[in-house]
N, C-alpha and C positions, 0 to 999 in steps of 0.2 A: 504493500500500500504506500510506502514511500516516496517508491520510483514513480508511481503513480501521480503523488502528490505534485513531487516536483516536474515533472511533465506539463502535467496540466493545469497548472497553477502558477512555476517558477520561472519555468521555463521561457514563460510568452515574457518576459522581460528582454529587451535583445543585449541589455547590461549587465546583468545578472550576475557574470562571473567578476565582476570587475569591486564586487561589494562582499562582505560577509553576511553570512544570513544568518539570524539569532531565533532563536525559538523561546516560548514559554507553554509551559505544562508538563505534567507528569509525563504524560506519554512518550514528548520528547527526553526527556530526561531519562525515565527507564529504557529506552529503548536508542539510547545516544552509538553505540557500536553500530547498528543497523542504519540508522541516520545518518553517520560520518561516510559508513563504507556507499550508501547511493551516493551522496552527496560528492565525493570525493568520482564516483563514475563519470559523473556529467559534470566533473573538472569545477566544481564549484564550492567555496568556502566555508566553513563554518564558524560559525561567532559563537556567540554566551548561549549556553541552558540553560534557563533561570525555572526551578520549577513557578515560583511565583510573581508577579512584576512590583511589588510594594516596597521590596527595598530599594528598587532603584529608581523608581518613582517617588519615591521620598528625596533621597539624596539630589534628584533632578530639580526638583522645585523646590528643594533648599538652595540649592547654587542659584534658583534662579534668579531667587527674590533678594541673597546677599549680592548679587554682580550689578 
């Protein structure tokens, strides 16, 4: 279902490989070996697993309100 994903979903980016791609959720997170090795097929990056977005959505609009 990965391969899948990023076919039909990452794919239509014509930049795509040119960026890292970050995921959130568990599913990515448990299943981060199967994700790297599609990911890495179709020659494209992988970024952060966060299973949740909170801490860094915190930390983001902490900086944003002290800059």
């Amino acid at each position: 279902s990965f391969r899948e994903f990023v076919t039909r979903n990452l794919l239509l980016y014509p930049e795509i490989n040119q960026a890292a791609i970050h995921f959130t959720g568990s599913i990515a997170l448990y299943f981060e070996a199967q994700l790297r090795r599609v990911l890495e097929e179709k020659h494209l990056k992988l970024g952060n697993i966060v299973r949740t977005p909170m801490k860094g959505l915190i930390n983001y609009h902490n900086n944003k309100v002290n800059s």
